[in-house]
KEDREN-189138 format. One record per atom (N, C-alpha, C): x, y, z; residue in three letters. Coordinates in pm, whole numbers, plus 50000, padded with zeros to 5 digits. Atoms other than C-alpha are relative to their C-alpha. Layout:
XYZALA ...
***
This chain:
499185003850114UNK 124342766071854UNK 499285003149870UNK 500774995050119UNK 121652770871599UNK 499755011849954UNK 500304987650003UNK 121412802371673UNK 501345007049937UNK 498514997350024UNK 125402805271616UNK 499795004549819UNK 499675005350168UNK 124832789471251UNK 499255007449910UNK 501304992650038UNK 121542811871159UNK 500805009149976UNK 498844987250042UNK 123822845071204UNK 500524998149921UNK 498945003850073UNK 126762828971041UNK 499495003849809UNK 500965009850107UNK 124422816170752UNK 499995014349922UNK 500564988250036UNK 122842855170732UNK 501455005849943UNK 498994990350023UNK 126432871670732UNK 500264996249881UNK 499395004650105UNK 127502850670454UNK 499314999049854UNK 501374997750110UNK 124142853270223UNK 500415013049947UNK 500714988950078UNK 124172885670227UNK 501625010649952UNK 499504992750036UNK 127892895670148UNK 500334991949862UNK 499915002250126UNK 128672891669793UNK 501234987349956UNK 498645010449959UNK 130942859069734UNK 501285005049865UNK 498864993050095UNK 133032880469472UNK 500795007850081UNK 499274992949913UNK 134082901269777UNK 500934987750065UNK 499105009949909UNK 135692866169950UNK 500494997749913UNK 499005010450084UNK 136882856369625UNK 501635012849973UNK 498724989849968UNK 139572891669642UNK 500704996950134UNK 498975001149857UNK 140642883169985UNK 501244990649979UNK 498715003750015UNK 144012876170014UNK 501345001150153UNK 499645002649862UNK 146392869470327UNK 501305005850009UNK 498924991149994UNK 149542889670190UNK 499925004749898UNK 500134988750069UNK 150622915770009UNK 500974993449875UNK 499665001950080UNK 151562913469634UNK 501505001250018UNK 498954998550067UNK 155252908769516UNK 500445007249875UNK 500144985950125UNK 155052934469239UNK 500774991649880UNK 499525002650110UNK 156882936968902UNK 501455009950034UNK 498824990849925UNK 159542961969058UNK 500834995050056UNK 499215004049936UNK 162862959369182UNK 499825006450136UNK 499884993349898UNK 161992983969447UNK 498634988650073UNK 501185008549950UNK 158482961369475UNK 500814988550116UNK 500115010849956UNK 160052932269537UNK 501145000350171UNK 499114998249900UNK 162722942569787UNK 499515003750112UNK 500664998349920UNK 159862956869977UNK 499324986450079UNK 500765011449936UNK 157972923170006UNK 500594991250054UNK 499075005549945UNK 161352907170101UNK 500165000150163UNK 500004988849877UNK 161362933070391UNK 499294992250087UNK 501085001949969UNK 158142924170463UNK 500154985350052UNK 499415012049957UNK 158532887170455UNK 500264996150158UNK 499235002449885UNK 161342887470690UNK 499635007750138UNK 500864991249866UNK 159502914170939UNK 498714983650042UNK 500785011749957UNK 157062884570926UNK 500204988750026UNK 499465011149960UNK 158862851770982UNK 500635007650156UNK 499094995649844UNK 160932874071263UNK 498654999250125UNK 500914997049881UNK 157502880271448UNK 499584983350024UNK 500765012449939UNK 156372844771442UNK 500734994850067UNK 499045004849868UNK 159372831071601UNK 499725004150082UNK 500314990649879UNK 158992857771848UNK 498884992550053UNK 501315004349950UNK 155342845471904UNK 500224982950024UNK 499805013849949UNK 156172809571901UNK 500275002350082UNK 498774998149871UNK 159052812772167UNK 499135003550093UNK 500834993349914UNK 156872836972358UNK 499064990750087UNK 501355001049960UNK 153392824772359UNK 500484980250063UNK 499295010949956UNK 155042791272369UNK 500704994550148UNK 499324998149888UNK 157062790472690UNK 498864999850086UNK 501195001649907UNK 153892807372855UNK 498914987749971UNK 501085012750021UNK 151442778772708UNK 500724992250121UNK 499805013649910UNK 153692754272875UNK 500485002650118UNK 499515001149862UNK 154592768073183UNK 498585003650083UNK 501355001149942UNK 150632776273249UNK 499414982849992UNK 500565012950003UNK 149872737773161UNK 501024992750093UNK 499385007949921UNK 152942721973358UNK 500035006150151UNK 500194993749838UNK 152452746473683UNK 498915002050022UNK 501414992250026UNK 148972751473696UNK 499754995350136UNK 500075002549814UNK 147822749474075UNK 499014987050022UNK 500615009249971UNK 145662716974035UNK 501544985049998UNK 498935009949958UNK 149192697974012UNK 501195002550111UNK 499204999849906UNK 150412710474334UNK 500835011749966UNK 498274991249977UNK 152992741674231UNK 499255011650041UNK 499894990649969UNK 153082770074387UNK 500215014749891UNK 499364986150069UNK 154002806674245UNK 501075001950016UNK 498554993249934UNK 157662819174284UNK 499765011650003UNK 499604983750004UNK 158272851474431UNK 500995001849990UNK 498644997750024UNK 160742871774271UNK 499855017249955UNK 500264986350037UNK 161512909474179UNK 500515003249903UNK 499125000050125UNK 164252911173954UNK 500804992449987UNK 499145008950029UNK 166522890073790UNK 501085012649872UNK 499084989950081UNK 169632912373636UNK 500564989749867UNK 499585006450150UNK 170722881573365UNK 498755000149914UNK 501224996650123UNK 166852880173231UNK 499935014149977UNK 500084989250030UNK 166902918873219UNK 500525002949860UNK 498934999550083UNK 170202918473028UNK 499254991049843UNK 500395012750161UNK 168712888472774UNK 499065007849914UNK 501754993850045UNK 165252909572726UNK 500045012249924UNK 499994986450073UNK 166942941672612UNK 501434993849895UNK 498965002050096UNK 170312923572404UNK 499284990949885UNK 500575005350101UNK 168082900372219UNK 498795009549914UNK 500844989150091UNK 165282928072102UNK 501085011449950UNK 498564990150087UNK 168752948171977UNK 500184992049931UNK 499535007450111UNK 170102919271765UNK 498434996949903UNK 501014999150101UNK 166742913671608UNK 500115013649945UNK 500054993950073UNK 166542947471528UNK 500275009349899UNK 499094999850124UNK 169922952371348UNK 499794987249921UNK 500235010150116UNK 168842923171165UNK 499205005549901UNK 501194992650059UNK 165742942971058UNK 501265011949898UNK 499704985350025UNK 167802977870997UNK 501024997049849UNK 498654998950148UNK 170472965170729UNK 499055003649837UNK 500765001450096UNK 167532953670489UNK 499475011349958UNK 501154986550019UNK 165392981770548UNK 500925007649985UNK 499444988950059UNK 168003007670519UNK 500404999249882UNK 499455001550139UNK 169572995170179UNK 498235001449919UNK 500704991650104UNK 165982996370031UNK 499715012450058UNK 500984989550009UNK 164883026970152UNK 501035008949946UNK 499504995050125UNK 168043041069994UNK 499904999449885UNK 499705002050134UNK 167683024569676UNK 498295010549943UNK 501634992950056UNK 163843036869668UNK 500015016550001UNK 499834983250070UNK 165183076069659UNK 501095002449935UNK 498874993350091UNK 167843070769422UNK 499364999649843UNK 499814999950130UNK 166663085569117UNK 500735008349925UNK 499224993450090UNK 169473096268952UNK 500324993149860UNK 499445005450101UNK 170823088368630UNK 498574986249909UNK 501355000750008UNK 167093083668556UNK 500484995249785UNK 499935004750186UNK 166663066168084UNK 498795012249982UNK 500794998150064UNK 163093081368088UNK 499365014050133UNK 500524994049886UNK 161843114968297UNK 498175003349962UNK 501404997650017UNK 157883120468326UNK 499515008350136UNK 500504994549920UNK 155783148468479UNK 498754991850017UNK 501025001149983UNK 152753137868646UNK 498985006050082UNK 500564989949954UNK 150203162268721UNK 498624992750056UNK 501335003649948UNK 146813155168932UNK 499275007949996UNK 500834987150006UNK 143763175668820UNK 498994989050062UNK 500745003749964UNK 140473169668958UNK 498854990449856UNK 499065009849947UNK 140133138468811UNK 500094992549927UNK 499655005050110UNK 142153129368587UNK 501484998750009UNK 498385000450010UNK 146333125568538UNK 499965004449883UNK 499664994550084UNK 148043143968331UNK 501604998549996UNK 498565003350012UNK 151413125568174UNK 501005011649917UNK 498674994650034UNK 154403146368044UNK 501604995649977UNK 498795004050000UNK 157033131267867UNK 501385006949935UNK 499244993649987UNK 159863152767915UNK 501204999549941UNK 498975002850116UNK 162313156467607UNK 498884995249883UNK 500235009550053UNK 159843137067434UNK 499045012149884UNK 501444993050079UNK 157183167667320UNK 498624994249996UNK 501115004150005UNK 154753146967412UNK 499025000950193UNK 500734994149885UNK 151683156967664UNK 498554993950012UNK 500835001050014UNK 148743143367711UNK 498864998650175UNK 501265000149854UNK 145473135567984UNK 499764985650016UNK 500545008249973UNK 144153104068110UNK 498874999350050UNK 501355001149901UNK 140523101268211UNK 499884988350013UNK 500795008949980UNK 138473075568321UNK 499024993849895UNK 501245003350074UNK 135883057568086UNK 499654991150062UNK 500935007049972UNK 133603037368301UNK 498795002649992UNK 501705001850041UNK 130383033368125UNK 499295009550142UNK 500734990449903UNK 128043064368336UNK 498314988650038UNK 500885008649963UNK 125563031268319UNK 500024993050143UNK 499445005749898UNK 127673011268508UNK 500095009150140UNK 499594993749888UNK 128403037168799UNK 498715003050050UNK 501344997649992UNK 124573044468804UNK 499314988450016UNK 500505007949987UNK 123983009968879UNK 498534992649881UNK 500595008650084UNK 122383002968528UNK 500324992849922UNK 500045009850046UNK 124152979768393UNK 501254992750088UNK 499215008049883UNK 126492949068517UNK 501455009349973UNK 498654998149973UNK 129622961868617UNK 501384989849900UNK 499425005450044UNK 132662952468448UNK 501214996750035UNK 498775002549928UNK 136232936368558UNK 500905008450088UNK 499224990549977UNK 138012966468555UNK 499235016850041UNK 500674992749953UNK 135192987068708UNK 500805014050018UNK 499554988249956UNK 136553023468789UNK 501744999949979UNK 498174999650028UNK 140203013768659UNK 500244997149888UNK 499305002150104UNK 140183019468315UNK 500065016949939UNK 499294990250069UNK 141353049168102UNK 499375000449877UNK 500305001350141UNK 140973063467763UNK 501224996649940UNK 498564999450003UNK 145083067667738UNK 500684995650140UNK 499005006649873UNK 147193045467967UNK 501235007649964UNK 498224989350022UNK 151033061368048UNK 500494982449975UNK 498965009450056UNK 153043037067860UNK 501175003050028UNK 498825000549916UNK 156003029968002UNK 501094985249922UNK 498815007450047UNK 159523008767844UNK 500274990450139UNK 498835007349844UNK 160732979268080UNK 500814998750004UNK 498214998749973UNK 164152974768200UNK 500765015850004UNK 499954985549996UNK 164063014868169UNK 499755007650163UNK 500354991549866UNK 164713034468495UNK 499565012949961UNK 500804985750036UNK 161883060168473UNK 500075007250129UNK 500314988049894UNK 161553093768718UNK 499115004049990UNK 501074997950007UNK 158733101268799UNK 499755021250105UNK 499774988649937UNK 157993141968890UNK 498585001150033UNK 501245004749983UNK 154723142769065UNK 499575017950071UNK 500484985649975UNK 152603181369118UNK 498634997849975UNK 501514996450021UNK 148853190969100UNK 499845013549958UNK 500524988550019UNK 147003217768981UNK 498605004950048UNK 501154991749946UNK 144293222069221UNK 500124996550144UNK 499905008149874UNK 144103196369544UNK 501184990550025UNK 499275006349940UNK 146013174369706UNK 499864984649946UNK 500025015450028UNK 146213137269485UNK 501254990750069UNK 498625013050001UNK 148763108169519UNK 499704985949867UNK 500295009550095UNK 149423085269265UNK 500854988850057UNK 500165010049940UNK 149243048869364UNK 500334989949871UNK 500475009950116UNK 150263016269134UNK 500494989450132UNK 499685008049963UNK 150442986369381UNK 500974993449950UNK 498925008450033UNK 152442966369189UNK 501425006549931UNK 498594993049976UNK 155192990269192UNK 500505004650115UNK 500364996649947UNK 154892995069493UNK 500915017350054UNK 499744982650009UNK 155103035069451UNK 498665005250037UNK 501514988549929UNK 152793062269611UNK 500705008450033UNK 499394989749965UNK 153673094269596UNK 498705010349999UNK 500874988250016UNK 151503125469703UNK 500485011649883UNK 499544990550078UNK 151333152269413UNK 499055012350030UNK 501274993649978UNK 150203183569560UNK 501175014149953UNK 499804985450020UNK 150033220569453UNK 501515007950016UNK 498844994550011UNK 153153242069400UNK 501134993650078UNK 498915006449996UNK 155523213169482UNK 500364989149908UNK 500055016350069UNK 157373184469335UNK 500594992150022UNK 499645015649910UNK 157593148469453UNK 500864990649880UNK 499715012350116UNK 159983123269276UNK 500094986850080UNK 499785012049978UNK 160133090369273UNK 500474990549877UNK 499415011750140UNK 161513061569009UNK 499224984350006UNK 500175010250009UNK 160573030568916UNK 500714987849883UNK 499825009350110UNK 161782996668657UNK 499194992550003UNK 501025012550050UNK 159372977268542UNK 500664987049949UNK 499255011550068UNK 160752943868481UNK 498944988949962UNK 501035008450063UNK 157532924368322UNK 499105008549914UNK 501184993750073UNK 155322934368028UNK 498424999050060UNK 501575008749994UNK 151552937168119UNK 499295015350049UNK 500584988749968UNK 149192963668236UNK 499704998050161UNK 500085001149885UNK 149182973868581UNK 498915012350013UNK 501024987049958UNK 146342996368764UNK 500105001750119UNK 499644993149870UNK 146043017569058UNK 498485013050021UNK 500924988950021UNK 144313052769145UNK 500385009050121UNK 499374987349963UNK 144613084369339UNK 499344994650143UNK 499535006549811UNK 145453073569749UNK 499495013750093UNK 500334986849910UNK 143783110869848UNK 499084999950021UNK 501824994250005UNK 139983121069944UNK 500225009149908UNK 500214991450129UNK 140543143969631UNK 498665007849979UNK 501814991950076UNK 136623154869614UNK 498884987450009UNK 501375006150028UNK 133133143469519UNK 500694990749945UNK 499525007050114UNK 134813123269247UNK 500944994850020UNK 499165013150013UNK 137463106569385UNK 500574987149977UNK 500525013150060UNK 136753074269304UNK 500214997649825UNK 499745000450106UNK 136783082668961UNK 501205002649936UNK 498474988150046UNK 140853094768907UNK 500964981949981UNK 498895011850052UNK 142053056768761UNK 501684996849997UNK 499174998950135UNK 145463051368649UNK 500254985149951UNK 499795014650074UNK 146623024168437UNK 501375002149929UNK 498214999050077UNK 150373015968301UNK 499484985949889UNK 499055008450122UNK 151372998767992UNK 500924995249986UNK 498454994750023UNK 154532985868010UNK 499924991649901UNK 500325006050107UNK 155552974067671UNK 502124998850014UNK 498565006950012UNK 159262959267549UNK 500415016849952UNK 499534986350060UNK 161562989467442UNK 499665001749825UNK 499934997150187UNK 161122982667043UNK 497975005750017UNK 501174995650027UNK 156882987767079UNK 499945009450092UNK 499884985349993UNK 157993016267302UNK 499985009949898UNK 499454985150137UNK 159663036367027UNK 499125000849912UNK 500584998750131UNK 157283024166781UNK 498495011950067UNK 500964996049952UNK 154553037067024UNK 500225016349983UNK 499834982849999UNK 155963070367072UNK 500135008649895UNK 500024991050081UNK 156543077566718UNK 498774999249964UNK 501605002149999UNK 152583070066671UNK 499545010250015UNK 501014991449934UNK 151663092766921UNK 500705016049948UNK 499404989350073UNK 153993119866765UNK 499515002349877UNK 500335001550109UNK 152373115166445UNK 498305002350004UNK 501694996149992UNK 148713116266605UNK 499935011350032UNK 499614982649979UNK 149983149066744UNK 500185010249855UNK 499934992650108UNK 150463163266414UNK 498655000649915UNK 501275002150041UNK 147223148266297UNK 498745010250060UNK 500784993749863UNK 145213164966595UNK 500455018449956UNK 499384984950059UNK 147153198266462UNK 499215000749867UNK 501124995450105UNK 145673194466126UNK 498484994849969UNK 501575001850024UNK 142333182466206UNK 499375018450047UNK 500804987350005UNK 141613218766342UNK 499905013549906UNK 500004988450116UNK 142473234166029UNK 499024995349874UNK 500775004050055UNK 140093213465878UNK 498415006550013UNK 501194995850031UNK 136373225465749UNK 499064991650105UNK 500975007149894UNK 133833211966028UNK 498504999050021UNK 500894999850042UNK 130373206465962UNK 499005001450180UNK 501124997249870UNK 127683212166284UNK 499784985050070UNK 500195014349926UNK 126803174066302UNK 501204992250041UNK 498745007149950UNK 130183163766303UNK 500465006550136UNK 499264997049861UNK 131293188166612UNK 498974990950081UNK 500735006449863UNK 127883174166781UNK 500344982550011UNK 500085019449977UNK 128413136466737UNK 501294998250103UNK 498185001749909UNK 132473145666871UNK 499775003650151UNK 500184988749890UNK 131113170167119UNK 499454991350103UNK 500955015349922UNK 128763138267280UNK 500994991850041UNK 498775012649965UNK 132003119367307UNK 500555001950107UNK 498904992949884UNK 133923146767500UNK 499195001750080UNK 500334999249835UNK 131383153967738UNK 499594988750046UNK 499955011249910UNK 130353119367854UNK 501354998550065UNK 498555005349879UNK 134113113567936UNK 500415012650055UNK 499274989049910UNK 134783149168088UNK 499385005650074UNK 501054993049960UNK 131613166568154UNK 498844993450066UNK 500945005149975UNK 129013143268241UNK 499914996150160UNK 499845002249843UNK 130373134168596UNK 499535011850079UNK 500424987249929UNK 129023167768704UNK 498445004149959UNK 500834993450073UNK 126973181168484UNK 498654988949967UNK 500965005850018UNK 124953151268453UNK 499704993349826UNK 500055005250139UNK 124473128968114UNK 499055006549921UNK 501054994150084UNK 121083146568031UNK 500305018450026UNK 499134979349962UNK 123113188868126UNK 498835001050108UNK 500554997649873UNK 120783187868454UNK 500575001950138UNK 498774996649888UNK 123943186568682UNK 499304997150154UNK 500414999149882UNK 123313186669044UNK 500615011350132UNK 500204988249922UNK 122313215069226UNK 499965001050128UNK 499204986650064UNK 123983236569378UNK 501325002349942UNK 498535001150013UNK 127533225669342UNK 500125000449812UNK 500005004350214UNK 126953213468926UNK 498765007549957UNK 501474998250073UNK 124433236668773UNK 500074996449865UNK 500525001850124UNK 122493228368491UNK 500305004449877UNK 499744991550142UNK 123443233268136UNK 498604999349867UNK 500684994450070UNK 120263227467995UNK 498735010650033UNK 501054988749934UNK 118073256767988UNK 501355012550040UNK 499514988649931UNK 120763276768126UNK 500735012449906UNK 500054986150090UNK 121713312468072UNK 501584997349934UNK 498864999350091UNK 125543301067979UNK 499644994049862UNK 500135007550056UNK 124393275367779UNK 499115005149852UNK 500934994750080UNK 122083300267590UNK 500245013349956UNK 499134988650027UNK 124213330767595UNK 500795000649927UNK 498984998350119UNK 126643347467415UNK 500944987149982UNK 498945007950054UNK 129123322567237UNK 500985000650080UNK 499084999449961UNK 131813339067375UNK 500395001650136UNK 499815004849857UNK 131343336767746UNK 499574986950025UNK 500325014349985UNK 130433300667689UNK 501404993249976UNK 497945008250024UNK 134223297767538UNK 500585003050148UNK 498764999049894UNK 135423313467800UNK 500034995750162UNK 501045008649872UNK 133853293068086UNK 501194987049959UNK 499585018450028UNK 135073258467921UNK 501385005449978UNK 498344996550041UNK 138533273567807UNK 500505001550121UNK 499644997349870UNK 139433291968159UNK 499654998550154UNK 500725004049905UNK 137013278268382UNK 499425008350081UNK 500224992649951UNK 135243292868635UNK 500525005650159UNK 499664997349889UNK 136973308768986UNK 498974998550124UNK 500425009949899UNK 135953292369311UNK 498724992749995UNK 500495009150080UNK 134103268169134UNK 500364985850020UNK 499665005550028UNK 134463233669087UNK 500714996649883UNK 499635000050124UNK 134943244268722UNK 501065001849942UNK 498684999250032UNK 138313237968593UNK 499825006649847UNK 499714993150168UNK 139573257168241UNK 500124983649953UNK 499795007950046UNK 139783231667980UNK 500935002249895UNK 499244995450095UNK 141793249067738UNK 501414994149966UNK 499485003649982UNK 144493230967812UNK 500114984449981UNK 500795012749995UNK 143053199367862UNK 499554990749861UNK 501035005050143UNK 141193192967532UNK 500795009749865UNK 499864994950130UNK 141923200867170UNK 499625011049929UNK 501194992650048UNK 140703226166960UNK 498984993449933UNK 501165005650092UNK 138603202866773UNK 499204997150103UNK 500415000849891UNK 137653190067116UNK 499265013050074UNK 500634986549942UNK 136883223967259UNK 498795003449903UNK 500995000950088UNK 134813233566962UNK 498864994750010UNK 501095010250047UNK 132623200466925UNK 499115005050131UNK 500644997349908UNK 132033204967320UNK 499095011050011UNK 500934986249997UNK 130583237467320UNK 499605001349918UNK 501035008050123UNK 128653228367000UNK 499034992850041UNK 501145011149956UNK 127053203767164UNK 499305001350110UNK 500874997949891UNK 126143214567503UNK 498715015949934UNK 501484989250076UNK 124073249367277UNK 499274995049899UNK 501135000750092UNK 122313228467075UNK 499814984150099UNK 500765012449933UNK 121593195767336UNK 499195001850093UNK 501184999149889UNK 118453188467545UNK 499535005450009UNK 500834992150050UNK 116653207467370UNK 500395017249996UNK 499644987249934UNK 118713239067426UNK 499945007849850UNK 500414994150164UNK 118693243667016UNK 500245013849992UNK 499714986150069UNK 120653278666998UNK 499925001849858UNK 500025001750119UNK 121383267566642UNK 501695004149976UNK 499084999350019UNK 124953281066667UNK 501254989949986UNK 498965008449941UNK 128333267366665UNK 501515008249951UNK 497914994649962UNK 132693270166728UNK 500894992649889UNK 498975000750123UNK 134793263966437UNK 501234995350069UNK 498494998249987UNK 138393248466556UNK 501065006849949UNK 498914987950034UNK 139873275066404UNK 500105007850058UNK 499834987249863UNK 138703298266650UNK 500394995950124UNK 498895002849830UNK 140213282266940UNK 501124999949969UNK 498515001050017UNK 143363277166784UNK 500185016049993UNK 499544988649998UNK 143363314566732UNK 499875003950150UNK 500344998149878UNK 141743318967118UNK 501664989550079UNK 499235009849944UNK 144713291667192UNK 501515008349998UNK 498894992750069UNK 147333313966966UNK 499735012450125UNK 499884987949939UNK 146663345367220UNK 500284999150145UNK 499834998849876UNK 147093328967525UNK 501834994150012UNK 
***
């Protein structure tokens, strides 16, 4: 027995009591109409089995405790009985048109998106989302920002460890959104539990799905694939906000869009791309390449010291702009700004001692941007 309690004692020392304090014995009820109709489902799949198991296990409990061969009974021999046959296959049929009504009405309602308020592309790059709101002119990326401390085990971790964003997809409630789901390299899925939606978005196809949000609040999730090295890192996070700090939101971001247009026609000084350029690669570049450009070899080479990094200008644009072919190295041109593009490649030829002395003007990407 001591020996029981010693183990016990060990198992329980040594797992973290923040891991028992997540355990949980069912599955969320979401914020979704499709959520909740699921956990309904669910539910009733689960009250149906316990009866079952009562009845069952029940019956046998008490017919092993009232026949048991120390009070005298015997066994009956028997082979078949044609009315228990009949009971054993008409009662597992009525249970499981009881099941089929529920479950078929949602699993219709969960592929009807027609007559969709709000449509959105959502693209899966390696690893990041990329929202598209369709009509709207508006496009943007989502990365990850979890502190490169934190993931490196130097400093404490924080709530929302590996599930936060720089740009959450804001989303209207009471709004039936469509969701159009594709990749541009591997195979993701995008995941929000409390919608309960998961859809794979892979390469030259596209997946829909819908959702209504019927509660304000921020919900999180993340990509449901082995995606890569970096999987782990591909967040997402929703917003949902009332419809009036929708609209106000969207004309914002329409307005930072124009801003972002004339910051690259703006004059740009060397320290200013490097201070920007330090920004963009911790959140884009650094997961590879390494926080100090040392990367890890062979898959991530090194950017400091190296011959791109120290070479012509213009095969250094055209590396980060179009990326490199069978590579891990995605184009960014797309991805990032011209002011963004610029600062970056500013900053990786003059950091860690790499001191070319040069630098990229956002004017010349917007013209490199203008030709493609």
């Amino acid at each position: 027995m001591l020996k029981k309690v010693t183990v016990f004692g060990l198992f329980f020392a040594l797992v973290p009591s923040v891991a028992w304090s997540e355990w949980q014995l069912n599955m969320n009820r979401g914020v979704t109409d499709t959520s909740a109709s699921v956990y309904d489902l669910h539910m009733l799949v689960l009250y149906i089995c316990i009866a079952i198991s009562v009845v069952v296990f029940g019956v046998m409990f008490w017919s092993i405790f009232h026949h048991r061969k120390s009070k005298g009974f015997e066994a009956h021999q028997f082979h078949d009985s044609t009315s228990l046959e009949i009971l054993w296959t008409v009662v597992p049929t009525i249970i499981l048109v009881i099941i089929l009504f529920p479950a078929t009405t949602s699993l219709i309602n969960s592929y009807d998106s027609e007559d969709s308020d709000i449509d959105i592309q959502v693209t899966g790059y390696q690893w990041k989302w990329r929202y598209k709101y369709i009509g709207e002119d508006l496009d943007y990326f989502s990365v990850h920002t979890t502190p490169a401390d934190e993931i490196r085990n130097k400093a404490t971790k924080n709530e929302n460890y590996l599930l936060e964003v720089d740009r959450p997809l804001v989303l209207p409630i009471n709004k039936k959104i469509r969701f159009l789901f594709t990749s541009n390299d591997v195979i993701h899925a995008w995941w929000v539990p409390a919608f309960a939606l998961k859809k794979d978005a892979i390469p030259g196809f596209i997946n829909e799905d819908w959702t209504r949000i019927n509660e304000v609040g921020i919900y999180r999730g993340q990509c449901a694939e082995l995606c890569g090295k970096d999987h782990g890192f591909m967040p997402i996070v929703v917003k949902a906000v009332t419809e009036e700090d929708y609209a106000i939101w969207l004309k914002q971001q329409k307005m930072l869009k124009q801003q972002e247009a004339l910051a690259s026609k703006q004059s740009w000084s060397k320290e200013q791309l490097m201070a920007k350029g330090e920004e963009i690669y911790n959140k884009n570049c650094a997961a590879c390449h390494q926080p100090n450009g040392m990367g890890m070899a062979p898959v991530f080479p090194a950017l400091k010291g190296s011959a791109v990094a120290l070479g012509p200008i213009e095969t250094h644009l055209d590396i980060i702009f179009n990326g490199k072919p069978g590579t891990a190295m995605s184009g960014y041109g797309e991805q990032l700004s011209s002011v963004e593009v610029a600062a970056v490649l500013t900053y990786e030829r003059n950091a860690w001692g790499n001191d070319v002395g040069d630098m990229l003007s956002p004017a010349d990407v917007d013209k490199l941007k203008g030709g493609k």
